[in-house]
Z-matrix of the N, CA and C atoms (Angstrom, degrees):
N
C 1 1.456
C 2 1.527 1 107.58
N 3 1.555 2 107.09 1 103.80
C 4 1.355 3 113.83 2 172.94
C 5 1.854 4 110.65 3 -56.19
N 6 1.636 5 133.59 4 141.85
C 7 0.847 6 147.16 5 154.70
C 8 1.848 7 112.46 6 64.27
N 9 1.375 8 117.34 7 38.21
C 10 0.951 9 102.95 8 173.02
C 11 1.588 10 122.74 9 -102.97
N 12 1.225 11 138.62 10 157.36
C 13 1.221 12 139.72 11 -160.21
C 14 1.478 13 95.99 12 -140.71
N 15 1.556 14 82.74 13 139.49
C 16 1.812 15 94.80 14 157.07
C 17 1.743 16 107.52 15 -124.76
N 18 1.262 17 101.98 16 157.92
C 19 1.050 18 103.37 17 -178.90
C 20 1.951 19 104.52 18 -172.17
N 21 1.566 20 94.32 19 165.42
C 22 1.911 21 97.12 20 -156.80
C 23 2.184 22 86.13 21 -63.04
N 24 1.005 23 102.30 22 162.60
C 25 1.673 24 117.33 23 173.77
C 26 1.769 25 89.99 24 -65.40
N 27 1.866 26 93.65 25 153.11
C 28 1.171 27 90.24 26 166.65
C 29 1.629 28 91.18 27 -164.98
N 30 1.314 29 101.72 28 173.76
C 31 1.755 30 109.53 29 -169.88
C 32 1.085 31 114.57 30 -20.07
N 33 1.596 32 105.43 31 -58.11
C 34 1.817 33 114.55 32 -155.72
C 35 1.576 34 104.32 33 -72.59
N 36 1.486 35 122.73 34 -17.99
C 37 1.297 36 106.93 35 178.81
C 38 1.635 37 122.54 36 -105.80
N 39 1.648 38 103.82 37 40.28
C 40 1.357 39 108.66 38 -178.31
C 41 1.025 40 118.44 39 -95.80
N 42 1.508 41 118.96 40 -10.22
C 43 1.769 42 131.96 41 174.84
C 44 1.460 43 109.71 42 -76.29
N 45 1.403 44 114.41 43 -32.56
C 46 1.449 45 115.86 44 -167.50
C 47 1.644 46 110.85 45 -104.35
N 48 1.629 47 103.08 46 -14.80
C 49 1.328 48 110.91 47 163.92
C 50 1.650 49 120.91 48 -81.42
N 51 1.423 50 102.44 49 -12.17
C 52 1.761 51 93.22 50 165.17
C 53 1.165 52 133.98 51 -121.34
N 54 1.911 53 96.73 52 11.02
C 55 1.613 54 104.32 53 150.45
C 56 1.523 55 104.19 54 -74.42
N 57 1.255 56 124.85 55 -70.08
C 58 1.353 57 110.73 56 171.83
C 59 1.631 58 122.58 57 -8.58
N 60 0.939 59 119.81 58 -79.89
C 61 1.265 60 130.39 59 -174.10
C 62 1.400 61 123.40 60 -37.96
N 63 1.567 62 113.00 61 -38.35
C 64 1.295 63 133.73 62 168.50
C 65 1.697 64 110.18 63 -68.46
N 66 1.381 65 116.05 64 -43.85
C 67 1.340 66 110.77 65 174.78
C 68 1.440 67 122.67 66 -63.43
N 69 1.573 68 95.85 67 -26.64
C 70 2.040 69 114.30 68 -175.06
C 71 1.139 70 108.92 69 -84.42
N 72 1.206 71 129.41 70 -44.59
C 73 1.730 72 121.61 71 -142.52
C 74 1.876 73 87.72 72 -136.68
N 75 1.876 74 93.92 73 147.66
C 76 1.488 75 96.76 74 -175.87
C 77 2.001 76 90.67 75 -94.86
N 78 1.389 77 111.52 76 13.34
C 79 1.154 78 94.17 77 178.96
C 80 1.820 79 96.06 78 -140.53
N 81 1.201 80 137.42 79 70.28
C 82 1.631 81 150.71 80 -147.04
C 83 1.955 82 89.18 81 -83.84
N 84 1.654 83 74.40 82 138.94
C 85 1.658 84 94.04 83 168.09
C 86 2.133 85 102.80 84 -62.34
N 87 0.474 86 92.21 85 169.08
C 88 2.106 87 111.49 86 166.55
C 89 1.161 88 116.66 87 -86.75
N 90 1.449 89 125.73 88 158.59
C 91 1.378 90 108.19 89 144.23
C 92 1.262 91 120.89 90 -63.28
N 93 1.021 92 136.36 91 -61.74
C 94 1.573 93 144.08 92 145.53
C 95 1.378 94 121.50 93 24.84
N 96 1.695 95 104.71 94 -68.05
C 97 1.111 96 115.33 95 -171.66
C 98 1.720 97 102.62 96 -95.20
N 99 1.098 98 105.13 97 -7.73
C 100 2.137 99 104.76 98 -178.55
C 101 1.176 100 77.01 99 -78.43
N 102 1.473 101 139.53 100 -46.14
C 103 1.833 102 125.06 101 -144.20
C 104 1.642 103 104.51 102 -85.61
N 105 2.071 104 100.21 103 -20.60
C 106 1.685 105 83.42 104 -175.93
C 107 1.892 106 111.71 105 -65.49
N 108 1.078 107 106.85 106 -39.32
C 109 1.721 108 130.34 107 160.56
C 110 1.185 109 101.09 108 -3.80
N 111 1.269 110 106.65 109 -68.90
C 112 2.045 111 108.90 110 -170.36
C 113 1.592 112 106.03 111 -48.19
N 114 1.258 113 136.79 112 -34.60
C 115 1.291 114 133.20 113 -175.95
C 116 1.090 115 123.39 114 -105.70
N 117 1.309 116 105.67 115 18.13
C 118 1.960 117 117.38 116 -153.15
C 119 1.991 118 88.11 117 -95.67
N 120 1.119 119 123.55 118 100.50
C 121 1.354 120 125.22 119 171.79
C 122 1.649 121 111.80 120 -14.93
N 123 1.893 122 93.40 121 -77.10
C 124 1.439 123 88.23 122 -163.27
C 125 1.664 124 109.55 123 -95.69
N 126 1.108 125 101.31 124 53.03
C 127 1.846 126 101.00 125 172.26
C 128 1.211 127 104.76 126 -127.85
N 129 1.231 128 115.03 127 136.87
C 130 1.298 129 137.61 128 155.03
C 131 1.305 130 142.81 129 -110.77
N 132 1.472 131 114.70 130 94.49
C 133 1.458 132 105.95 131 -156.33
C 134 1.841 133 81.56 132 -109.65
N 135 1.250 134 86.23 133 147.04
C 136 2.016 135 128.57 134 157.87
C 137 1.322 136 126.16 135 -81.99
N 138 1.290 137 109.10 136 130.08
C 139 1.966 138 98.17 137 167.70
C 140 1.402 139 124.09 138 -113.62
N 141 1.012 140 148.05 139 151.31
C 142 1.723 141 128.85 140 175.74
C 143 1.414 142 100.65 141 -114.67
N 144 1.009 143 120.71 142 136.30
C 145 2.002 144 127.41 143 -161.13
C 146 1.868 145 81.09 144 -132.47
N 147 1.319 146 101.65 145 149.03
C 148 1.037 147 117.50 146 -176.16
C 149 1.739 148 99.05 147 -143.42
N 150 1.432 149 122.58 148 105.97
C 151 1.458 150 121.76 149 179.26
C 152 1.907 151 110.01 150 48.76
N 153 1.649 152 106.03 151 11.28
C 154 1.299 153 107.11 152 150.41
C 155 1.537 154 86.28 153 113.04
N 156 1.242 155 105.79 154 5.28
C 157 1.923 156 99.88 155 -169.20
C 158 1.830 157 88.93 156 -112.96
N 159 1.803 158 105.72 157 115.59
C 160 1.644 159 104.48 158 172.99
C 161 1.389 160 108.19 159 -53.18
N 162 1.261 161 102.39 160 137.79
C 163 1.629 162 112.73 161 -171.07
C 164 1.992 163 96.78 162 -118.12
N 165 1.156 164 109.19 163 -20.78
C 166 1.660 165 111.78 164 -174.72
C 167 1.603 166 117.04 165 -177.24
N 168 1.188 167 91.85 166 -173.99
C 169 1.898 168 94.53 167 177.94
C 170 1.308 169 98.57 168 -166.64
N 171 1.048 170 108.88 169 153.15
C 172 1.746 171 120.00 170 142.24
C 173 1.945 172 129.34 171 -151.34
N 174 1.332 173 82.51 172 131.83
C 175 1.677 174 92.00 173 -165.61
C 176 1.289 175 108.63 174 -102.29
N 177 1.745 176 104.01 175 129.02
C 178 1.789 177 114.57 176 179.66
C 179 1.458 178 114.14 177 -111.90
N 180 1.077 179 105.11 178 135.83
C 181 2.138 180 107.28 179 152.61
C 182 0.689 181 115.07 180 -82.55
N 183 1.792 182 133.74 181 119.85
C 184 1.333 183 131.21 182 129.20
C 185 1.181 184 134.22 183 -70.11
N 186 1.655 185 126.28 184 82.35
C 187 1.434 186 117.16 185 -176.21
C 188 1.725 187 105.57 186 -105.10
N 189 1.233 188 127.59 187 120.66
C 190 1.298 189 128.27 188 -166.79
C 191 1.671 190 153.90 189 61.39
N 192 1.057 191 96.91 190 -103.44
C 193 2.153 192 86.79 191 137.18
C 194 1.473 193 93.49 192 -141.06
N 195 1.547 194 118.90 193 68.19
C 196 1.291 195 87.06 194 129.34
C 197 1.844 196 93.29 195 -157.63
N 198 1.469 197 118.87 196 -178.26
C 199 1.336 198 137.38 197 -179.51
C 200 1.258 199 128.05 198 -120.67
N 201 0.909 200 106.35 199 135.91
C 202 1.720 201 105.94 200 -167.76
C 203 1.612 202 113.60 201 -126.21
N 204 1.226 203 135.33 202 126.45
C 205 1.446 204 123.17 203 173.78
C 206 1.429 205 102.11 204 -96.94
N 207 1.389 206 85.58 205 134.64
C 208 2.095 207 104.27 206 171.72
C 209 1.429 208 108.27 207 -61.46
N 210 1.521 209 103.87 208 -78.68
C 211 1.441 210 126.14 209 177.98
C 212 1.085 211 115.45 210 -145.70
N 213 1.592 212 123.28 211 157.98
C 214 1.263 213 155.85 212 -153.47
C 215 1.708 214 104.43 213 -132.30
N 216 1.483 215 127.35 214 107.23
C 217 1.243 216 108.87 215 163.46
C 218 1.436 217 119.41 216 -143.56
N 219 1.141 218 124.99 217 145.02
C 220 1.600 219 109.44 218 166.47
C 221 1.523 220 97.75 219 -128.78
N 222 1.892 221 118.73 220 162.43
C 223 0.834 222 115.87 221 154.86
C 224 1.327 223 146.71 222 -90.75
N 225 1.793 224 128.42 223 155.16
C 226 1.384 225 103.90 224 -131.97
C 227 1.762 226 96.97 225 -84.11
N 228 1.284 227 125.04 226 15.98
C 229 1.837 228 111.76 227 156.35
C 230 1.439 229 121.21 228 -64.53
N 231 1.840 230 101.30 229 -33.49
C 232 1.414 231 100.38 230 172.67
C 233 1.731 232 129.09 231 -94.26
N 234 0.960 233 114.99 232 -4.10
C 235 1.676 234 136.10 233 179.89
C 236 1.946 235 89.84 234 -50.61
N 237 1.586 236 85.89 235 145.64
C 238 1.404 237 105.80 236 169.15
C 239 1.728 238 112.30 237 72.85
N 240 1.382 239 121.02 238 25.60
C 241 1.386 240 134.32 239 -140.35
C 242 1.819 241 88.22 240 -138.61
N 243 1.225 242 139.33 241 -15.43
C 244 1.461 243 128.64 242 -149.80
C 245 1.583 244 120.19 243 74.52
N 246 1.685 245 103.08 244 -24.23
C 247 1.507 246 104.10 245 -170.27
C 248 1.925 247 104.64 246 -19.69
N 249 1.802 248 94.91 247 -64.06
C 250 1.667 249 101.39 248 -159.52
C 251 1.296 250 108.84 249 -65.25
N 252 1.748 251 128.30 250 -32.53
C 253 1.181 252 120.46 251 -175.48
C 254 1.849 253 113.86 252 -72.12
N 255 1.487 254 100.20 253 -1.90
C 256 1.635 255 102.19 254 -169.00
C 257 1.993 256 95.75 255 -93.55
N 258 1.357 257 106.70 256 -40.87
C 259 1.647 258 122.72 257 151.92
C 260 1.698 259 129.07 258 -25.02
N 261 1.567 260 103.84 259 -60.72
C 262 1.036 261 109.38 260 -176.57
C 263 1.579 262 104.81 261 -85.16
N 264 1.272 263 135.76 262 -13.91
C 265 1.606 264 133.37 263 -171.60
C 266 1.340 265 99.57 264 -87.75
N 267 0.962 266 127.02 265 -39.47
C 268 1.443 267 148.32 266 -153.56
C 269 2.288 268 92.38 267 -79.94
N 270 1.379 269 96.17 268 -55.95
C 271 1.499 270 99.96 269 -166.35
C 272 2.242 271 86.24 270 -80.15
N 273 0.848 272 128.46 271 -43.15
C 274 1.291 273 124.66 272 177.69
C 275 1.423 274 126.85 273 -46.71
N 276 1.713 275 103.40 274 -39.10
C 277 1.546 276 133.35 275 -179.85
C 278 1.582 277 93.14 276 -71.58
N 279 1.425 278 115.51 277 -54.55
C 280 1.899 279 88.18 278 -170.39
C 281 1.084 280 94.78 279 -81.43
N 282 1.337 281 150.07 280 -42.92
C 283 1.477 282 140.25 281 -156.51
C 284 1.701 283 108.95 282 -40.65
N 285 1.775 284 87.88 283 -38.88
C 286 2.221 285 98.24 284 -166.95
C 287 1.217 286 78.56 285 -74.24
N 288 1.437 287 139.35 286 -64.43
C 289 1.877 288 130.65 287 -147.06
C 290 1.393 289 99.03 288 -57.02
N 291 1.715 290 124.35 289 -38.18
C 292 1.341 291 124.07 290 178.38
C 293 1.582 292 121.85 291 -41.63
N 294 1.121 293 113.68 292 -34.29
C 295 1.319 294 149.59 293 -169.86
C 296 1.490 295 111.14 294 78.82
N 297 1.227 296 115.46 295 36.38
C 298 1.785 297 130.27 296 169.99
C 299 1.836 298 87.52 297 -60.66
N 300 1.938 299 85.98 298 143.37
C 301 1.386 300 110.65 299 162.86
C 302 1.625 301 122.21 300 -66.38
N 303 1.625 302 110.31 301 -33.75
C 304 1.332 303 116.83 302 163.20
C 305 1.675 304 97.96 303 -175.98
N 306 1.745 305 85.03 304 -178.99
C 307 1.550 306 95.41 305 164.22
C 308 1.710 307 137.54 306 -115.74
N 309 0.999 308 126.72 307 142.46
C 310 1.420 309 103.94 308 -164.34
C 311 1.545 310 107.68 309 -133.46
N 312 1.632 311 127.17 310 154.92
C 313 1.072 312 94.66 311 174.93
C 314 1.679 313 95.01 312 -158.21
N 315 1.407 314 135.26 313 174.36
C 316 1.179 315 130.74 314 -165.11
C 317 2.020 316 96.34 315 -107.22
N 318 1.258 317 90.15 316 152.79
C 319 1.469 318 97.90 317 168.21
C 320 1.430 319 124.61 318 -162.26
N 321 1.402 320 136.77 319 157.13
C 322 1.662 321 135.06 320 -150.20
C 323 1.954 322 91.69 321 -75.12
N 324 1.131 323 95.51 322 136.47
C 325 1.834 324 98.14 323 -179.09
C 326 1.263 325 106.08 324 -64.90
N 327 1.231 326 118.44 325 -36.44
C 328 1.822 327 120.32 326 175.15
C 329 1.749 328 114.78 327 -74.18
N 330 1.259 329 116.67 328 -2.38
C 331 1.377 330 119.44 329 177.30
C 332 1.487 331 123.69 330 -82.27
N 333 1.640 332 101.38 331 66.08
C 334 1.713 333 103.23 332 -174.38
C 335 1.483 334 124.98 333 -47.82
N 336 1.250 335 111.67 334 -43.46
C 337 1.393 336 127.22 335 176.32
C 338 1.544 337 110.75 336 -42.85
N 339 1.166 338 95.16 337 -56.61
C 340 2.092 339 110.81 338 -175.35
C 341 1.493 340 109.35 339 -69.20
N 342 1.394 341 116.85 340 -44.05
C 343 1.752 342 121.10 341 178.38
C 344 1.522 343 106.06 342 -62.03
N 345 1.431 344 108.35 343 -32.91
C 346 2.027 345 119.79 344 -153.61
C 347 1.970 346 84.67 345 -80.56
N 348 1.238 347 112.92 346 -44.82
C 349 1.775 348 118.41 347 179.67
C 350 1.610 349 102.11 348 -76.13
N 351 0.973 350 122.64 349 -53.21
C 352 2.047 351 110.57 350 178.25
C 353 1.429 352 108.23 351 -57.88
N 354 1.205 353 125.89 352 -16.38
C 355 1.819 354 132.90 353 -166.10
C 356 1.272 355 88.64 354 -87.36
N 357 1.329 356 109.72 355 -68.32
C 358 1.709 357 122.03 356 -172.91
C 359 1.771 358 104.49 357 -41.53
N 360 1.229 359 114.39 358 -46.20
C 361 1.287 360 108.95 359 -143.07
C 362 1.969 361 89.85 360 -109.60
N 363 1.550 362 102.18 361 47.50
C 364 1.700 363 108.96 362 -171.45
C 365 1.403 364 135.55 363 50.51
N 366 1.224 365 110.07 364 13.30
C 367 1.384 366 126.71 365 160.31
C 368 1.220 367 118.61 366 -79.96
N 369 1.944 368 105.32 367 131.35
C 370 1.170 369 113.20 368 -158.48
C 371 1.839 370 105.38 369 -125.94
N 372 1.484 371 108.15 370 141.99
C 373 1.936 372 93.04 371 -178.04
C 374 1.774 373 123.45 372 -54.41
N 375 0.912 374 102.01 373 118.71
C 376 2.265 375 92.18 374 177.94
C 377 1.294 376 102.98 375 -88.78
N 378 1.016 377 120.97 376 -41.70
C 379 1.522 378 133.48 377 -155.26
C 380 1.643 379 136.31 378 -161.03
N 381 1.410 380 104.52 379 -160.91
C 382 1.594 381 101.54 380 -171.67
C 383 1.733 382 98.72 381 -149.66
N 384 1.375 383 117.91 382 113.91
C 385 1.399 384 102.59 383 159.89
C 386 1.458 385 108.71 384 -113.38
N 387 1.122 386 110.87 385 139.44
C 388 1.752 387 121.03 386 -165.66
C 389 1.625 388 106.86 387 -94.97
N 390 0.918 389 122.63 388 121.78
C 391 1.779 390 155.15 389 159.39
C 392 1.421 391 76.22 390 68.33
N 393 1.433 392 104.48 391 59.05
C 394 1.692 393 102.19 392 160.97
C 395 1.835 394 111.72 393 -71.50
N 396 1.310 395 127.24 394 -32.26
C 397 1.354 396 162.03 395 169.15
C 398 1.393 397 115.91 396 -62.77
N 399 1.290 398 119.06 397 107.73
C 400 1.622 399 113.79 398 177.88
C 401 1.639 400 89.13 399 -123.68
N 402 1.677 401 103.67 400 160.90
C 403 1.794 402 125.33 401 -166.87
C 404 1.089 403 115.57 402 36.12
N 405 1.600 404 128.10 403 60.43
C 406 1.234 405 109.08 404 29.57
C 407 1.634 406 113.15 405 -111.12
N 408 0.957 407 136.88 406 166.66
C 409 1.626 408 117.92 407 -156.29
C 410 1.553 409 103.22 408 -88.76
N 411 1.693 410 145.86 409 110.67
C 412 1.215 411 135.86 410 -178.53
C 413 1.953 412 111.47 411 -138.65
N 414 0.796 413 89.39 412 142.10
C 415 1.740 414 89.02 413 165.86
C 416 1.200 415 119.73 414 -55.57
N 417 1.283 416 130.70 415 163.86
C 418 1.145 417 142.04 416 -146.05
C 419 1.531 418 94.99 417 -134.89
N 420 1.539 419 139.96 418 124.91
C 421 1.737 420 116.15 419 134.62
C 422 1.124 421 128.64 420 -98.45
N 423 1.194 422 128.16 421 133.69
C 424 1.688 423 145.97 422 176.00
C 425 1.127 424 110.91 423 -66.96
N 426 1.697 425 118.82 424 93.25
C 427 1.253 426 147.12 425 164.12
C 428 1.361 427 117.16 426 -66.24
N 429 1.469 428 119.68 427 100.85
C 430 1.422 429 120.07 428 161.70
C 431 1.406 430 132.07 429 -98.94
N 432 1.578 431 105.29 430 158.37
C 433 1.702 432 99.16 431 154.08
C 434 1.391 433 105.58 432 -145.17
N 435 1.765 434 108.81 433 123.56
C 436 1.215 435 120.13 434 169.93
C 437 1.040 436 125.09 435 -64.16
N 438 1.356 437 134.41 436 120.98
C 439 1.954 438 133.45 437 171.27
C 440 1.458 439 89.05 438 -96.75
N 441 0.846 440 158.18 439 -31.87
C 442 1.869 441 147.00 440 174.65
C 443 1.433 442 137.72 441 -173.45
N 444 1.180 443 116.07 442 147.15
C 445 1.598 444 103.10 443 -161.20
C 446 0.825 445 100.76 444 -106.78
């Protein structure tokens, strides 16, 4: 992928980060709530710019030792590109420098695509949260990756 960048979220990409969101999720962050983010201590959100056009994001908590991803998104011009696998290394890479125990994050149980990339990228199943998922309503499994016990 010629010219893509990541870099921490910042003002200018909060308009295009909550169209995203609306296209991704039957339940989308705000602008509102992407902008409280910028001041949010332990969050760290990412952007992926593609020739300057946001192509994705993903936003983490660091609360203690451990990390959590909110959400994961790209849009679907850029899908199938690494965009997300460059996303998730990137939010994984500070989580370990953080000195987090690992990272973990929830995802739709029917979402092969997303489980087949958390597997790939050393993510392992922890768990099950049930009708964690509303429209359409589905369980969730809690995808981890341990950096140390």
């Amino acid at each position: 992928m010629v010219n893509l960048i990541l870099e921490p979220m910042q003002r200018q990409h909060l308009e295009a980060l909550a169209e995203l969101e609306k296209i991704c999720f039957s339940q989308p962050w705000s602008y509102k709530s992407l902008e409280e983010e910028l001041t949010n201590k332990t969050a760290h959100f990412f952007v992926a710019t593609v020739d300057e056009e946001v192509a994705g994001y993903i936003g983490v908590y660091v609360v203690c030792e451990s990390c959590f991803v909110t959400n994961v998104a790209v849009f679907p011009k850029f899908r199938r590109q690494g965009i997300a696998t460059a996303l998730i290394k990137m939010a994984s890479l500070t989580a370990d420098a953080m000195g987090t125990d690992f990272i973990s994050l929830e995802v739709r149980k029917s979402n092969e695509p997303a489980l087949a990339l958390y597997r790939s990228l050393g993510f392992e199943e922890m768990g099950l949260r049930k009708d964690y998922y509303r429209n359409p309503r589905e369980d969730a499994l809690i995808m981890t990756k341990v950096f140390r016990k």
